[in-house]
C-alpha positions in Angstrom: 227.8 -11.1 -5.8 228.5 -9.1 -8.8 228.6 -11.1 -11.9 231.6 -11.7 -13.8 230.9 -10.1 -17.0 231.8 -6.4 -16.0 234.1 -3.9 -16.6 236.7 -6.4 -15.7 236.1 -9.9 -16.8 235.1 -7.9 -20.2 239.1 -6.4 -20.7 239.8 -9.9 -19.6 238.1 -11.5 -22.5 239.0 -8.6 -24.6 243.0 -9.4 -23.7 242.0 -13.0 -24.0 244.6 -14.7 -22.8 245.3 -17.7 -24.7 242.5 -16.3 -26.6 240.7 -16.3 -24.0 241.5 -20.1 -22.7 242.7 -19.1 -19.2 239.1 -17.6 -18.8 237.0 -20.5 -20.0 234.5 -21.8 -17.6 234.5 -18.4 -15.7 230.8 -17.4 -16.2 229.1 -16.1 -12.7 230.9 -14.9 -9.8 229.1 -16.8 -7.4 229.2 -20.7 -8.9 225.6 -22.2 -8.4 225.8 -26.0 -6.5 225.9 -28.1 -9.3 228.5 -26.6 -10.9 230.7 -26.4 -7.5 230.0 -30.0 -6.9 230.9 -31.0 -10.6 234.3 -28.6 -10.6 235.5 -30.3 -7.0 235.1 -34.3 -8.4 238.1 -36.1 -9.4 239.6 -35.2 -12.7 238.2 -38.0 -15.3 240.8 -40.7 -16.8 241.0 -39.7 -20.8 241.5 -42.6 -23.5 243.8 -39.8 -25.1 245.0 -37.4 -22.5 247.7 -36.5 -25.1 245.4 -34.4 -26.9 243.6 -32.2 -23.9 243.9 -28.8 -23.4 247.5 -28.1 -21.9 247.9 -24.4 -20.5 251.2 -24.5 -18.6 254.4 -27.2 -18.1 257.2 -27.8 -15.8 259.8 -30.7 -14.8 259.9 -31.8 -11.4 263.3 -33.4 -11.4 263.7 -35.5 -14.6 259.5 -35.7 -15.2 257.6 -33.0 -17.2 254.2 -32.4 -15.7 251.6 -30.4 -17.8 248.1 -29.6 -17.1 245.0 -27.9 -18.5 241.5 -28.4 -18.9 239.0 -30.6 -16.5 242.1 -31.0 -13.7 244.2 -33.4 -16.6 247.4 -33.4 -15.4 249.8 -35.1 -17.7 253.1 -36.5 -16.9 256.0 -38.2 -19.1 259.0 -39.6 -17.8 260.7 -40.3 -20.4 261.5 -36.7 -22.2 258.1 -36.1 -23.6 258.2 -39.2 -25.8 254.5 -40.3 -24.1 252.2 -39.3 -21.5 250.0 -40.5 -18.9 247.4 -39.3 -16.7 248.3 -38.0 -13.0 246.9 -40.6 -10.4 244.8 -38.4 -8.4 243.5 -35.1 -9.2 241.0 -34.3 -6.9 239.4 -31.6 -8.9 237.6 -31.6 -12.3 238.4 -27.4 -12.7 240.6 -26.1 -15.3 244.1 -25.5 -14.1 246.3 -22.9 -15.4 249.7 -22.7 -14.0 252.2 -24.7 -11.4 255.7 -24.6 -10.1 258.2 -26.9 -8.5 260.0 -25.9 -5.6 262.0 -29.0 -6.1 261.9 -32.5 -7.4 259.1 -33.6 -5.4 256.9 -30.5 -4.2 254.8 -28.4 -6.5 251.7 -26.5 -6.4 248.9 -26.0 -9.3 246.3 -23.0 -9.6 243.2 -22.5 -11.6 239.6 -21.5 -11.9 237.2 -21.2 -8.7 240.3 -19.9 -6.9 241.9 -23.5 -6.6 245.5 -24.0 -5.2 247.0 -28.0 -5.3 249.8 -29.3 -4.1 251.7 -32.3 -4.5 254.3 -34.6 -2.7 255.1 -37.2 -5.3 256.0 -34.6 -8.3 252.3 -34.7 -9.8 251.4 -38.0 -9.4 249.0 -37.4 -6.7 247.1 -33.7 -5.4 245.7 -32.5 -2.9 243.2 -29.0 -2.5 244.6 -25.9 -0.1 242.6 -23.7 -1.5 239.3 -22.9 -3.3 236.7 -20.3 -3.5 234.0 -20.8 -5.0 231.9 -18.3 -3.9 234.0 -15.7 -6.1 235.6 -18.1 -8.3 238.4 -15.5 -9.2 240.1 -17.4 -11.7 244.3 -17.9 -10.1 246.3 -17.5 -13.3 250.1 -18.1 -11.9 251.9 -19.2 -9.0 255.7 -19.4 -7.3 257.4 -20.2 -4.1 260.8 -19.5 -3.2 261.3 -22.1 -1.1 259.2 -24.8 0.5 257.3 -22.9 2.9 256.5 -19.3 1.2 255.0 -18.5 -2.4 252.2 -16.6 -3.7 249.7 -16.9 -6.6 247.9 -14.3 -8.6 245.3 -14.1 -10.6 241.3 -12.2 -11.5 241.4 -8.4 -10.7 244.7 -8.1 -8.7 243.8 -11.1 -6.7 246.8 -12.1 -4.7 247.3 -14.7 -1.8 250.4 -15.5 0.0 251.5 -18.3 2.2 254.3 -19.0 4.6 253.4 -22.7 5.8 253.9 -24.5 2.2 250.4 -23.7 1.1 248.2 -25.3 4.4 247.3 -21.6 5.2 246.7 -18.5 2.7 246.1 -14.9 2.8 245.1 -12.2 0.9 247.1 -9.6 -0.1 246.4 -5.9 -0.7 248.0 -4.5 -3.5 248.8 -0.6 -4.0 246.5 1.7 -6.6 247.3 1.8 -9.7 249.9 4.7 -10.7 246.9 6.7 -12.1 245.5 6.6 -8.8 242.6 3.7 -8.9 242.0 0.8 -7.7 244.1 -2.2 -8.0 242.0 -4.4 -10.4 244.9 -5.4 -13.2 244.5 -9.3 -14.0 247.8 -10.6 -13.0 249.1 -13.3 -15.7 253.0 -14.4 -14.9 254.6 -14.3 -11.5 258.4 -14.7 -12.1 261.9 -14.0 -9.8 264.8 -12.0 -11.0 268.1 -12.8 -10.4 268.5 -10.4 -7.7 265.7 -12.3 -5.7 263.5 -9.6 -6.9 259.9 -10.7 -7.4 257.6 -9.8 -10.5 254.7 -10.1 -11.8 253.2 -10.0 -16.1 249.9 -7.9 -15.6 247.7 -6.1 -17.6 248.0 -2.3 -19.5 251.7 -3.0 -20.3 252.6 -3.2 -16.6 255.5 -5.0 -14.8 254.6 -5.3 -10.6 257.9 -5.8 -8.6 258.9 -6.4 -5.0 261.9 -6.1 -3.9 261.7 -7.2 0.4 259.8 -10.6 -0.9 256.3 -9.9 -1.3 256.5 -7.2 1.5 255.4 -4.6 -0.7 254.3 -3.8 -4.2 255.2 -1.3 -7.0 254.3 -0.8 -10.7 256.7 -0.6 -13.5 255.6 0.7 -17.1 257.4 -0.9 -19.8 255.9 1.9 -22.3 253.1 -1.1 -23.7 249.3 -0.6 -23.5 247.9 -3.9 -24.1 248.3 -7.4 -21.8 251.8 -8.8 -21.0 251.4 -12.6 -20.4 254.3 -14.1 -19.5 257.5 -13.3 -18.0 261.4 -15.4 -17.5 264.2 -14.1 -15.8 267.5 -14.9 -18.0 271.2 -16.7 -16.6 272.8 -13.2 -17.4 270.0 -10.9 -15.5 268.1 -9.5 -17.7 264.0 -9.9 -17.9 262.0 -10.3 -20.5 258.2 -10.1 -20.4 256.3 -10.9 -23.9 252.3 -10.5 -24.2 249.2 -9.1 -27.0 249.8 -9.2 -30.4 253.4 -10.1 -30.1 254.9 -7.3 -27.6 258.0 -8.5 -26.1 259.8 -6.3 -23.8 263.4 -6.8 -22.2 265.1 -5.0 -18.8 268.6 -5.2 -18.3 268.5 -3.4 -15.0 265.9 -5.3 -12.4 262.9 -4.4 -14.2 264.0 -0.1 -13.6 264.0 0.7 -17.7 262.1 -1.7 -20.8 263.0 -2.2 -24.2 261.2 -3.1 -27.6 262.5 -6.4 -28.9 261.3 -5.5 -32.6 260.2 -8.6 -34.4 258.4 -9.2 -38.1 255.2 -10.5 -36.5 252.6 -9.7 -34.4 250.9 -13.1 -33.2 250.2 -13.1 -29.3 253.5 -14.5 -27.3 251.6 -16.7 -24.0 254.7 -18.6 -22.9 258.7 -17.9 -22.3 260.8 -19.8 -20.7 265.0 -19.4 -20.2 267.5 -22.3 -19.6 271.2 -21.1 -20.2 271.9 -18.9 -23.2 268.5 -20.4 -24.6 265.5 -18.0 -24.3 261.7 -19.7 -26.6 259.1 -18.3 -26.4 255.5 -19.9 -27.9 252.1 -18.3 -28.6 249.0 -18.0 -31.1 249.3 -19.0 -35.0 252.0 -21.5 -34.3 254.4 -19.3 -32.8 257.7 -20.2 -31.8 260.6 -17.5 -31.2 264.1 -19.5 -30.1 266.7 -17.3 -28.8 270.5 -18.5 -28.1 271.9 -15.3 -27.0 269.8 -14.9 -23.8 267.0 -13.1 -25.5 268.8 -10.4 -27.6 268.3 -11.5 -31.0 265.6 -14.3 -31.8 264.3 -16.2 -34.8 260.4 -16.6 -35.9 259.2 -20.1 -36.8 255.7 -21.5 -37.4 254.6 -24.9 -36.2 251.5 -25.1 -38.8 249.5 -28.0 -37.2 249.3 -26.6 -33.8 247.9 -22.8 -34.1 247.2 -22.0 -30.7 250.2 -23.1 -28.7 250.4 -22.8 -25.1 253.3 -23.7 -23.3 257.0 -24.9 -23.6 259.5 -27.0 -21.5 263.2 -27.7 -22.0 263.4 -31.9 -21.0 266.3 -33.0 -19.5 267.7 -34.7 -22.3 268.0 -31.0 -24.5 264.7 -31.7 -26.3 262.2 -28.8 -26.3 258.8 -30.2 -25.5 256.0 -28.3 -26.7 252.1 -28.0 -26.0 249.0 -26.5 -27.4 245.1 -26.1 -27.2 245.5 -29.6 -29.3 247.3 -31.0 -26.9 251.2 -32.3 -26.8 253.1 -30.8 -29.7 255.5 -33.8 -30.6 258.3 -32.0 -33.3 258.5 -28.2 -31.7 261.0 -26.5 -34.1 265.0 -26.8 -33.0 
């Protein structure tokens, strides 16, 4: 096995997504006994699993459910006023990313090539997938319906699967428009409103399908560096946001990209849409709040949390916010 510190894991640290937090933990390609037996034992019960590492969020139904370091899974059912600890996490990995189909079903990827899945909207898991003898890191995931979904991650690594997760198969991805090898890390998987899919990647570039999942092509947004998140907005347009605050928006399916100029240039490593409401979080407190579907947006700072992470809109209006520290409590209206 080749190690992980080459040519690729290298940019990938260099990019650093979340400053490097989605890559923690990813060491040696091939991960030794110990370490396989330690990353597939139940996640450990916190005394405060409010301040853990949190590195993505979603609601399933009315619940937000955030996770992060060590398999902590985090849940709050009452609008991100407190949190507990999932039930059952069967793995002690890092997890990165998740998505709710619905109320109830969701799936969670992370390091050693780990998909989850649960019934009971997070409170309990269950392993479809690892790998740990390439421990390609998964850094996103989506379904578009119970039964079929994807999830990318580590050098163009891309699995698909049509039976709600119990199977999964590896998908081959075009070269590069340059001609070489497919070997962009792939950071934010995301549908347009035209049922388009697309994918945040690496060197400024957008991946798209348009027969779901069928096939693959790159779109240059005119950006060099890492793009690390991307949302899909009520009115059609797409906005994809990344390295030292680039932020790019389509209004035609992801065909032609624009420079959203802004007065900063701190990394932007989550955006999320709900209405005419576009935020978008990242490094050294970042917060950009849009209510115009991403056209204009305002810079804030959130001073005690510097490296934040993720955001989710709770049912009740409230923004709920998180960060390397943990939950962020008063994110910025």
């Amino acid at each position: 096995m080749r190690p992980l510190i080459t040519r690729g894991i290298r940019r990938a640290l260099a990019s650093a997504l979340f400053t490097g937090l989605f890559l923690v933990g990813a060491v040696h390609a091939e991960v030794d006994a110990k370490l396989a037996d330690l990353l597939l034992q139940p996640a450990l019960h916190q005394q405060q699993p409010d301040n853990s590492m949190i590195l993505a969020a979603s609601l399933a139904g009315t619940r937000i459910v955030a996770l992060g370091e060590q398999g902590t899974v985090l849940l709050s059912d009452d609008n991100g006023q407190s949190f507990r600890q999932a039930s059952a996490v069967p793995v002690r990995a890092q997890l990165n990313n998740l998505y709710f189909v619905d109320d109830q079903v969701g799936w969670a990827v992370g390091h050693a090539g780990l998909i989850l899945r649960t019934d009971d909207a997070g409170e309990h898991w269950v392993v479809q997938r690892q790998d740990l003898q390439a421990d390609r890191p998964l850094f996103s995931v989506r379904f578009i319906n119970r039964n079929e979904g994807w999830a990318v991650g580590l050098w163009s690594l891309m699995v698909h699967t049509r039976d709600g997760g119990r199977t999964w198969e590896n998908v081959e991805l075009p070269p590069l428009p340059d001609g070489g090898r497919a070997d962009l890390n792939l950071f934010s998987l995301f549908v347009g409103p035209q049922g388009s899919l697309f994918i945040a990647a690496e060197r400024g570039m957008v991946l798209r399908s348009r027969d779901a999942g069928k096939s693959w092509s790159y779109l240059e947004t005119g950006y060099q560096g890492s793009l690390w998140s991307g949302v899909a907005t009520d009115d059609g347009s797409l906005l994809v946001g990344g390295l030292r605050g680039a932020l790019y928006r389509s209004s035609d399916d992801g065909e032609s990209w624009s420079s959203i100029r802004l007065a900063q240039s701190s990394s932007i490593v989550s955006l999320v849409s709900r209405g005419q409401q576009v935020y978008a979080v990242g490094l050294d407190g970042l917060q950009l709040i849009s209510v115009d579907r991403g056209n204009n947006f305002k810079v804030k700072r959130y001073a005690s949390a510097p490296a934040m992470t993720a955001i989710v809109p709770a049912v009740s209006g409230a923004w709920v916010g998180f960060a390397k520290s943990g939950v962020v409590t008063d994110v910025a209206r």
